[in-house]
C-alpha positions in Angstrom: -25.2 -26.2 -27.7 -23.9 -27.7 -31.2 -23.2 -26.5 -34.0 -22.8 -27.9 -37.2 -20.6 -26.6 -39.8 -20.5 -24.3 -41.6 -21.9 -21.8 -39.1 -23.4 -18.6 -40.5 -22.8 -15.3 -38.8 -27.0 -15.4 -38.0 -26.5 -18.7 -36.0 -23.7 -17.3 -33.4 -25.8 -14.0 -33.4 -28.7 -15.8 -31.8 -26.8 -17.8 -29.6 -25.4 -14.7 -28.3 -29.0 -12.9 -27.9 -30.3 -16.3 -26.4 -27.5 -17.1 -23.7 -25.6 -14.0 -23.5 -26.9 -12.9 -20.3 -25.2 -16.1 -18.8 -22.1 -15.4 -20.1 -22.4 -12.2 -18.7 -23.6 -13.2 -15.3 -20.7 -15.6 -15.2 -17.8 -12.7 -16.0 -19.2 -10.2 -14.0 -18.8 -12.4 -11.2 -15.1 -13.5 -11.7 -14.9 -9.9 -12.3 -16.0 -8.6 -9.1 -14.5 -11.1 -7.1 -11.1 -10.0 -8.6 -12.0 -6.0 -8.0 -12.9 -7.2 -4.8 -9.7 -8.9 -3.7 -7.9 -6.2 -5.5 -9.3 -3.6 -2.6 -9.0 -5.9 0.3 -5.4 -7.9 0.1 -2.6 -5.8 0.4 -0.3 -8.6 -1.8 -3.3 -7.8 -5.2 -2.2 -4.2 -5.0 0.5 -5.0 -7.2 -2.2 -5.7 -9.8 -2.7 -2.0 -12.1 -5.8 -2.7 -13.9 -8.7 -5.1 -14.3 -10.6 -5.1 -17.7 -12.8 -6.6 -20.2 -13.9 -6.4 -23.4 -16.3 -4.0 -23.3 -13.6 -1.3 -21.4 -12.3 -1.2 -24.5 -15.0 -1.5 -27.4 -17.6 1.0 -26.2 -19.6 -1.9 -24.0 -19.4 -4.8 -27.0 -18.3 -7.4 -24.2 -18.7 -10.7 -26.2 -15.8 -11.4 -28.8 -16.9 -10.2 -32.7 -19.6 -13.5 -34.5 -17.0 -13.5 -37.4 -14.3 -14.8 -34.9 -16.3 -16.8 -33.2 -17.2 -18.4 -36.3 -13.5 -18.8 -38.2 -12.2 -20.1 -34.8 -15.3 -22.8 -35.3 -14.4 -23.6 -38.7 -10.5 -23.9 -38.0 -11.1 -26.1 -35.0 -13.5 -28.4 -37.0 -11.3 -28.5 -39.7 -7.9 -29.3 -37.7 -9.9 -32.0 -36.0 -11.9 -33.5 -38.7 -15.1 -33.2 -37.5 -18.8 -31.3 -38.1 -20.3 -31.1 -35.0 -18.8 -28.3 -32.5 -20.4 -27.3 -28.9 -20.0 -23.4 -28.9 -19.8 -23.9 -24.9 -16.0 -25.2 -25.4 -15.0 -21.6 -26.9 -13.1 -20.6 -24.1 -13.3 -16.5 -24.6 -16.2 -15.8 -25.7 -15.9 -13.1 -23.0 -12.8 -12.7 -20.9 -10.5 -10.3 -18.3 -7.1 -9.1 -18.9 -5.4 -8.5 -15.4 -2.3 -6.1 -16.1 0.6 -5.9 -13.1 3.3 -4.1 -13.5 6.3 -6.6 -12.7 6.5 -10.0 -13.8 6.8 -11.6 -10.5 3.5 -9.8 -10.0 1.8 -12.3 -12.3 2.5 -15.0 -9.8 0.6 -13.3 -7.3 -2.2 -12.9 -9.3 -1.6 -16.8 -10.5 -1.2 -17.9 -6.5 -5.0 -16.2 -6.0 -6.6 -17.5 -8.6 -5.3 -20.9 -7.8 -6.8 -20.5 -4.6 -9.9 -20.0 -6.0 -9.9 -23.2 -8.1 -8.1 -25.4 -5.3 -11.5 -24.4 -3.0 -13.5 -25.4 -5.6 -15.3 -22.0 -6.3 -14.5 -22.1 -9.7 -13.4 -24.8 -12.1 -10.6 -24.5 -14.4 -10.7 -26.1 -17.9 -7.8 -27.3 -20.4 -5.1 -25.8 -17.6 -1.4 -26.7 -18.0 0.3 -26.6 -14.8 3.8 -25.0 -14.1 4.9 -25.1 -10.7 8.4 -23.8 -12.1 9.9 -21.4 -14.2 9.4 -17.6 -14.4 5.7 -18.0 -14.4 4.2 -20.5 -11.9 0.8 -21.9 -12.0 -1.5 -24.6 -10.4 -4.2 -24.5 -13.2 -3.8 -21.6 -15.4 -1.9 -22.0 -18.4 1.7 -19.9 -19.1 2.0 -18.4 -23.0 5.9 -18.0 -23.8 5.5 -18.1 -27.6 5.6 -15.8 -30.4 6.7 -12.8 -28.5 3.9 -12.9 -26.1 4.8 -13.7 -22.3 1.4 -14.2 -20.1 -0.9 -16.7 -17.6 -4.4 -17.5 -19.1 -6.9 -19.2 -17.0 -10.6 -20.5 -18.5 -12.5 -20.7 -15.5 -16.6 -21.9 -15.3 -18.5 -21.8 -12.2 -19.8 -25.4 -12.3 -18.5 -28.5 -14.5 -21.4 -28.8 -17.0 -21.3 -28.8 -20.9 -23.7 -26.0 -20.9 -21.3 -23.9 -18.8 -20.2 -20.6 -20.6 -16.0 -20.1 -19.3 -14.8 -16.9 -18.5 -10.6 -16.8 -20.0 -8.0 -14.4 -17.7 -5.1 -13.2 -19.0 -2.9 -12.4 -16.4 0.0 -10.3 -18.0 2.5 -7.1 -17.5 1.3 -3.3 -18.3 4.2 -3.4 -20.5 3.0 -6.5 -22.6 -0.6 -5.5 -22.4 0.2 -2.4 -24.1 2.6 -3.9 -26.8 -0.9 -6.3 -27.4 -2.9 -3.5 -28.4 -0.1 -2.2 -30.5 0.2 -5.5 -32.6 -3.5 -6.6 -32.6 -4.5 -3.2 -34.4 -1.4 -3.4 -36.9 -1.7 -7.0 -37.4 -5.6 -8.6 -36.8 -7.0 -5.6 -38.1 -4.7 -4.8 -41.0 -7.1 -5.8 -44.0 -3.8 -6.7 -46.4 -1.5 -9.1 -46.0 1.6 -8.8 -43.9 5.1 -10.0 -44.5 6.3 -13.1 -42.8 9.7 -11.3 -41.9 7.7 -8.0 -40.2 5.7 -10.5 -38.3 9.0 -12.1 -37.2 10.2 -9.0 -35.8 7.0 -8.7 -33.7 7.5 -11.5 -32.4 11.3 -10.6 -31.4 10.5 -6.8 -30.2 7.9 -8.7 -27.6 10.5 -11.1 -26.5 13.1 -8.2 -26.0 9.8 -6.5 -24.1 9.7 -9.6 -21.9 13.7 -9.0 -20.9 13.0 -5.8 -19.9 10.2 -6.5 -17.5 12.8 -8.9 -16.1 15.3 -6.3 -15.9 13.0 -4.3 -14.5 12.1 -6.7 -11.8 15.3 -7.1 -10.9 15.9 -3.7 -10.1 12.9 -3.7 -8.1 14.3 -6.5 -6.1 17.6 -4.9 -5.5 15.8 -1.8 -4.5 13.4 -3.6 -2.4 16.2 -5.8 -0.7 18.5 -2.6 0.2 15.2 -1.2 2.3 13.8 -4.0 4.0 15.8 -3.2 7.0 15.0 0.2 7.1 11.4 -1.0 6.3 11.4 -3.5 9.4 12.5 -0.6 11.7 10.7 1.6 10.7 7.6 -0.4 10.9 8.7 -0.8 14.6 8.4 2.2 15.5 5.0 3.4 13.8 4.0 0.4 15.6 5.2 1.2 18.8 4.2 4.5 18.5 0.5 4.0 17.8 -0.1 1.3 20.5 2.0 2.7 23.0 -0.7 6.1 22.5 -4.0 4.0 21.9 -3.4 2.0 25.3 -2.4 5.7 27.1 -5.8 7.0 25.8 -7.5 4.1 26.4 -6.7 3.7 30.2 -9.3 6.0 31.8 -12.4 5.1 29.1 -13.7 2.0 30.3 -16.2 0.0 28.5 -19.6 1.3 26.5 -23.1 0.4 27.0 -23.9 -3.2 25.6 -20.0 -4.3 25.9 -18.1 -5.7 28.6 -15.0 -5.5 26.9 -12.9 -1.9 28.2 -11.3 0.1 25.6 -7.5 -0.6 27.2 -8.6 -4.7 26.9 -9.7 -4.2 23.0 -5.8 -2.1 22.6 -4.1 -4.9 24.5 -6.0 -7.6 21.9 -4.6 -5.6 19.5 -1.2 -5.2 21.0 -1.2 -9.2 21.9 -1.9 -10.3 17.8 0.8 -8.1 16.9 3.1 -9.8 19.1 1.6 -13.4 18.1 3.1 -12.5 14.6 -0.1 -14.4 14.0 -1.5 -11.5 12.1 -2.4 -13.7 8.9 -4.1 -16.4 11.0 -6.9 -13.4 11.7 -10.0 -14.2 10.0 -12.9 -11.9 9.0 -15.0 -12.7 11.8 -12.5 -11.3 14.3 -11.0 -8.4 12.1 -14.8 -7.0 12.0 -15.5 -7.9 15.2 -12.2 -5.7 16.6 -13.1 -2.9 14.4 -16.8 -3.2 15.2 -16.5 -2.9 19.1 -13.6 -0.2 18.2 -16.5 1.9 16.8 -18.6 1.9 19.6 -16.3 3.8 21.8 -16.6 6.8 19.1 -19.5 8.6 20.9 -17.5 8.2 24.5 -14.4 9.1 23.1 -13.4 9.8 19.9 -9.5 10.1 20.1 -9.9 6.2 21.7 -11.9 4.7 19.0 -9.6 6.7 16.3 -6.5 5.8 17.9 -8.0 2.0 18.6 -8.6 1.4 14.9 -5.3 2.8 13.5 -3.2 1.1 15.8 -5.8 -2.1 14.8 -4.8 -1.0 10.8 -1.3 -0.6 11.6 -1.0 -4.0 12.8 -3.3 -5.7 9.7 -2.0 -3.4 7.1 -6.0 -3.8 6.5 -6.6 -1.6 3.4 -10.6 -1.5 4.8 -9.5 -1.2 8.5 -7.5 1.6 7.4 -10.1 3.1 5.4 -12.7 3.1 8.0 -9.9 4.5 10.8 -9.4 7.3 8.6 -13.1 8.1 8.1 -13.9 8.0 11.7 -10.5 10.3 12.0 -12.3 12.6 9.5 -15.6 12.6 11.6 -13.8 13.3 14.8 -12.5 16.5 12.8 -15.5 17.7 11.5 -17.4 17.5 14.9 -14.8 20.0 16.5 -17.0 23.1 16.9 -14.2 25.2 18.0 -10.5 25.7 17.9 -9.2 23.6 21.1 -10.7 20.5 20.0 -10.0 20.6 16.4 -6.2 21.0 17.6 -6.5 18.1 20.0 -8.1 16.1 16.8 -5.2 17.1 14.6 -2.7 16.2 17.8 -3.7 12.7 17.2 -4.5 12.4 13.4 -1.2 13.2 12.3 0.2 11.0 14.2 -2.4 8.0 13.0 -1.8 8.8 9.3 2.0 8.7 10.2 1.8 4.9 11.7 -0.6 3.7 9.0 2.3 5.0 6.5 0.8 7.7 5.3 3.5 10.4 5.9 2.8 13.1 3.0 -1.2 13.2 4.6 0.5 13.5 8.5 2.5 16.6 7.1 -0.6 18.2 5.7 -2.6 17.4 8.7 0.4 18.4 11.1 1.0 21.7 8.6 -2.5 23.0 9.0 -2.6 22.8 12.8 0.6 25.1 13.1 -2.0 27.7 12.3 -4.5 26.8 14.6 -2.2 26.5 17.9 -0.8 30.0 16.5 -4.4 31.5 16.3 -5.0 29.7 19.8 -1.6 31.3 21.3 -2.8 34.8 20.2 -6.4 34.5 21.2 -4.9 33.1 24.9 -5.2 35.6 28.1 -4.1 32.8 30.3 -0.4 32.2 30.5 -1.1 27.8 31.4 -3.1 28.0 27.8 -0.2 29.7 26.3 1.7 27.2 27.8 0.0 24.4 26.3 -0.6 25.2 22.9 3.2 26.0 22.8 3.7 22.5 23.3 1.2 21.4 20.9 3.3 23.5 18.4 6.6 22.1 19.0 5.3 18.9 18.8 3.7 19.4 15.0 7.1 21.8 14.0 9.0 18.9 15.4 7.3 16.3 13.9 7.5 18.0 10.7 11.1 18.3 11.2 10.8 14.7 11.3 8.4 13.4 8.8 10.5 16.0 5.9 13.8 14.3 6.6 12.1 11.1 6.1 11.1 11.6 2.9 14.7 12.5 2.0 15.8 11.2 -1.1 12.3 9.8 -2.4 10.3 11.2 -4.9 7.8 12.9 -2.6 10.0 14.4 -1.4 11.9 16.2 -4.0 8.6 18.1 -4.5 8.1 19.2 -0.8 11.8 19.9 -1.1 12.4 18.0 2.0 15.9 19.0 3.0 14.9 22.3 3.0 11.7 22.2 4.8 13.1 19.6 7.4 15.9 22.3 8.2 13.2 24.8 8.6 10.9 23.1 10.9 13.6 22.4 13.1 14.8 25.9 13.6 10.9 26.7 14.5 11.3 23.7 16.9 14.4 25.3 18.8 12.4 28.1 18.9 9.6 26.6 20.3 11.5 25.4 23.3 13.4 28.7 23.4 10.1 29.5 24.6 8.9 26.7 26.9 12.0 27.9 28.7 13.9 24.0 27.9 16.6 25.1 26.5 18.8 28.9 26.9 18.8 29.5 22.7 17.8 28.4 19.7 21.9 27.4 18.2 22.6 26.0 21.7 25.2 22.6 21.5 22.7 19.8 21.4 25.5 17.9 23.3 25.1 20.4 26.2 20.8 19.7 25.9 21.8 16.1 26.0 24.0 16.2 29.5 21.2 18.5 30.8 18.2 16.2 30.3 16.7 15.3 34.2 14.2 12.1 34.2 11.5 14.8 35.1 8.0 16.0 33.4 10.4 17.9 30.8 12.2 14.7 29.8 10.3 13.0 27.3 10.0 16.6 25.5 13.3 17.2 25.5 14.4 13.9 24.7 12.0 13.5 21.8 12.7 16.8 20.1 16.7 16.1 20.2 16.2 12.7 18.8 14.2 14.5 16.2 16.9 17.1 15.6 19.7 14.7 15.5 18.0 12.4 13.0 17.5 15.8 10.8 21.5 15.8 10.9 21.6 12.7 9.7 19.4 12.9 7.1 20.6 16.5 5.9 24.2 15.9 6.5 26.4 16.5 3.0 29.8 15.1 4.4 30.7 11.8 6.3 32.4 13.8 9.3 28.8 15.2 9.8 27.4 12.1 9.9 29.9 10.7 12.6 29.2 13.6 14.6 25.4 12.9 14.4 26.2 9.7 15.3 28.3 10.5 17.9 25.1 12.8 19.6 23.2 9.9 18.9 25.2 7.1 21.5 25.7 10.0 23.5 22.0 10.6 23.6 21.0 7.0 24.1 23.3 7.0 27.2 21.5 10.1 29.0 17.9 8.6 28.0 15.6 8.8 31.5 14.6 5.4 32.3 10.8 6.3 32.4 10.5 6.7 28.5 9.9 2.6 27.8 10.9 0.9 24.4 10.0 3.5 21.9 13.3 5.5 22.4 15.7 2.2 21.6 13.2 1.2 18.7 13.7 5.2 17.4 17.8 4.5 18.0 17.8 1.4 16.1 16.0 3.4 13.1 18.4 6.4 12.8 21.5 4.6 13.5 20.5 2.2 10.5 19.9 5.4 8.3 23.0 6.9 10.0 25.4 4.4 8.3 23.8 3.9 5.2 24.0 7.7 4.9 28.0 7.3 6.1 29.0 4.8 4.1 27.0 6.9 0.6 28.8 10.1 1.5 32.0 8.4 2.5 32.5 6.3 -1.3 31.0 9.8 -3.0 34.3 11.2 -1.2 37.0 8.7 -2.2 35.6 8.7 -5.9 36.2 12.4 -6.0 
């Protein structure tokens, strides 16, 4: 629609009232979609917050009639001309998309390009970069005047009367520092001083080096735990398809499925070793998770156990989400104490492999309680029994799951250390108890020589490891550490044969934090 200047404030007002709802229609879409893929790809986490206009100017979405019509004016007047179609205005309405790293904005940038490359939308005036610090296909980067961002004007269809939705794609830390200058600046109603604007402009470029700096300490961060990452994943993954094929071994199939339960965990298991996991399409992710579900009513620990071993693999934010609901379900449907403890055996142990430690220790916390209250209530010395086993495995995985968080910030409020030294003394206890070992302070290197490849082994062996990576974790001196190490070969040379991969996968793990923790301790020692 043209317009011919001058345009009165009445003219853009009706245009507005007219076609508005189009405009709207057009950024709620790009909107969604970008909420959307915010939710369901793990690599859009990285983006903090997702906003318009009218987030931020109590629901006024469209930009103000008097802009509109000075940005009409100067554009007629810079090009000579009279005539101006008010559909080329390219943010009339528009998104910011704040990350919090730079490097996070090509992310963002490689989605959206996506988007355009498959022809869902259509991107208008772009300037590509393929290289630089910003990179993009058919966005446009902004490195000028002490503002660093990505803008893309995107319309649905390639038609003059197509209203174009901008993005601005930018760092939290920019996207604050905005707000700041737009109010002091825009809406300052007297002049402002060339030399103040001048340092606006340098105090955002000085903003833009330290989101770099910052990024680079992310990366150095990052790079010094993606070892320890890569191990660790191995043995949450390990862990929870080793269990889900165990439980799902007697079940068999359900009624309208030919597919068994230990044949949907050994799909599972086979795309995880295909390290094809990306090449999974939505089709066959809700198709797993789908038949997963059906298995709920015949077994819930299966279908749990089925769908976080299926999340583990995906790193499927909705996979996970719907695993942890049925896990929830499964919990509330225990009507009495024995089979709320067997849920809890199980979902601590899923939150654990889907990464979700500080939820496993809560989980695995509250269940102490139970098996206690189950212990006292017992009159028969096999239920005793068994629900002291159930309690040295939470106490010991508790033992486990503090001393992992070591160090982080999490765990500096559970006060790790401390707790992962106390759930291990109520795990020597515990086997005190079960009659495995003489006393709670006895050597672990005499447990070690005395482990048999019997129905007591894996216990044993598992609760040791546990212990010795506690050392590790909790040691304060390097000769500590060498003598954790030390238990650690030594344990690794007594394993029993009949405990499969899981044990070397756990060796790898705490040998890696082993030296790490060695070689800390050891430089701490020569610079005193």
């Amino acid at each position: 629609m043209e317009f011919t200047v001058p345009v009165s404030l009445a003219d853009i007002a009706k245009f507005l009232e007219k076609f508005g709802a189009r405009y709207q229609a057009a950024l709620n879409e790009i909107k969604g979609n970008l909420n959307e893929a915010r939710k369901e790809l793990p690599a859009l986490s990285c983006i903090y917050s997702i906003y318009s206009r009218s987030d931020k100017q109590h629901g006024h979405e469209y930009k103000s009639t008097r802009k509109i019509r000075l940005k009409i004016h100067d554009y007629c007047s810079e090009h000579g001309i009279t005539k101006y179609n008010i559909y080329q205005m390219p943010d009339i309405v528009g998104i910011t998309v704040a990350v919090l790293y730079p490097s996070d904005i090509n992310v963002v940038n490689s989605y959206i390009d996506g988007l355009c490359k498959s022809g869902k939308y259509v991107p208008i005036n772009s300037s590509p970069s393929p290289a630089g610090e910003i990179r993009t296909a058919y966005g446009t980067v902004m490195q000028e005047k002490g503002y660093h961002a990505c803008h893309y004007r995107l319309k649905k269809r390639n038609a003059d009367s197509e209203p174009i939705v901008e993005i601005q794609v930018k760092t939290v830390l920019h996207d604050a520092w905005g707000l700041k200058t737009h109010d002091l600046t825009y809406k300052n109603e007297s002049s402002i001083d060339e030399l103040v604007l001048a340092q606006f402009n340098i105090l955002g470029d000085v903003l833009a080096k330290l989101d770099t700096q910052s990024d680079v300490l992310r990366s150095s961060i990052s790079k010094a735990q993606i070892a320890r990452k890569a191990k660790l994943r191995s043995v949450q993954l390990e862990t929870i398809l080793s269990t889900a094929k165990l439980m799902a071994k007697p079940i068999g199939a359900v009624d309208g499925s030919s597919i068994t339960a230990l044949e949907l965990s050994e799909r599972i298991e086979n795309i995880h070793k295909s390290g094809k996991i990306n090449n999974i399409g939505n089709a066959e992710r809700q198709d797993i998770t789908e038949l997963a579900i059906k298995f709920f009513d015949k077994s819930p620990e299966c279908c749990c156990l089925i769908l976080s071993a299926f999340a583990a693999v995906t790193e499927d934010a909705v996979v996970k989400s719907i695993a942890l609901e049925r896990i929830s379900m499964w919990e509330a449907a225990a009507d009495d104490l024995d089979k709320r403890m067997k849920a809890m055996l199980f979902s601590h142990l899923a939150y654990y492999c889907v990464s979700d430690t500080p939820a496993a220790i809560d989980i695995a916390e509250e269940a102490i309680h139970v098996a206690d209250d189950l212990i006292a209530k017992a009159t028969d010395a096999k239920v005793v029994e068994a629900n002291q086993r159930r309690k040295n495995s939470f106490v010991s995985s508790l033992a486990y799951y503090h001393a992992e968080l070591i160090g982080s910030d999490e765990g500096r409020k559970r006060k790790a250390a401390k707790r992962a030294g106390e759930y291990l003394d109520q795990s020597m206890k515990c086997l005190v108890d079960l009659g495995l070992i003489s006393k709670p302070d006895e050597p672990i290197e005499e447990i070690i020589e005395r482990v048999k490849d019997d129905g007591n082994a894996e216990r044993l062996h598992h609760s040791i490891d546990n212990a010795i990576f506690v050392m590790i974790q909790t040691a304060v001196s390097s000769p500590q550490v060498r003598e954790a190490l030390r238990l650690l070969d030594l344990q690794k040379k007594k394993r029993p044969a009949s405990l499969g991969t899981l044990p070397q996968l756990l060796h790898e793990l705490h040998e890696h934090h082993g030296r790490i923790k060695l070689f800390e301790l050891e430089t701490a020692e020569i610079g005193a």
